[in-house]
N, C-alpha and C positions, 0 to 999 in steps of 0.2 A: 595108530593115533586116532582111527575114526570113532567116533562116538567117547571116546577120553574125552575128560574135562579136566585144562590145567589152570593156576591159578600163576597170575602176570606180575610183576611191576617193571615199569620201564618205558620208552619211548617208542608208540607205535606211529604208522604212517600211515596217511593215504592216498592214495596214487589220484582215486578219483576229485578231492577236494585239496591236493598238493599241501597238505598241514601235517605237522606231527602235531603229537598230544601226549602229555605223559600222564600215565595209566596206574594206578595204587592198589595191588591187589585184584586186579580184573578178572574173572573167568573167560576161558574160551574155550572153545569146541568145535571140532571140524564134524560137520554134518553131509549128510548125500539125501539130495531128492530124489522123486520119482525116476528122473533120467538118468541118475549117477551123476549127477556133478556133483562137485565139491562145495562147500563154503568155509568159510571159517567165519563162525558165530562168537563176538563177542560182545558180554553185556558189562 
């Protein structure tokens, strides 16, 4: 999955701001920085 880009629709969360939000078409990508962590980038 790392560096894939999939395209979304549907209802994402966030843990840090306790909201959903529904999402139409999104891209996302899971990326690693310099130290190997993970993210998942989505615009």
């Amino acid at each position: 999955m790392h560096a894939h880009t999939i395209n979304y629709s549907g209802w994402l969360h966030s843990n840090e701001y306790r909201q959903n939000a529904l999402g139409d078409n999104v891209s996302a990508q899971v990326i690693m920085d310099k130290k190997r962590n993970l993210f998942l980038q989505i615009n």
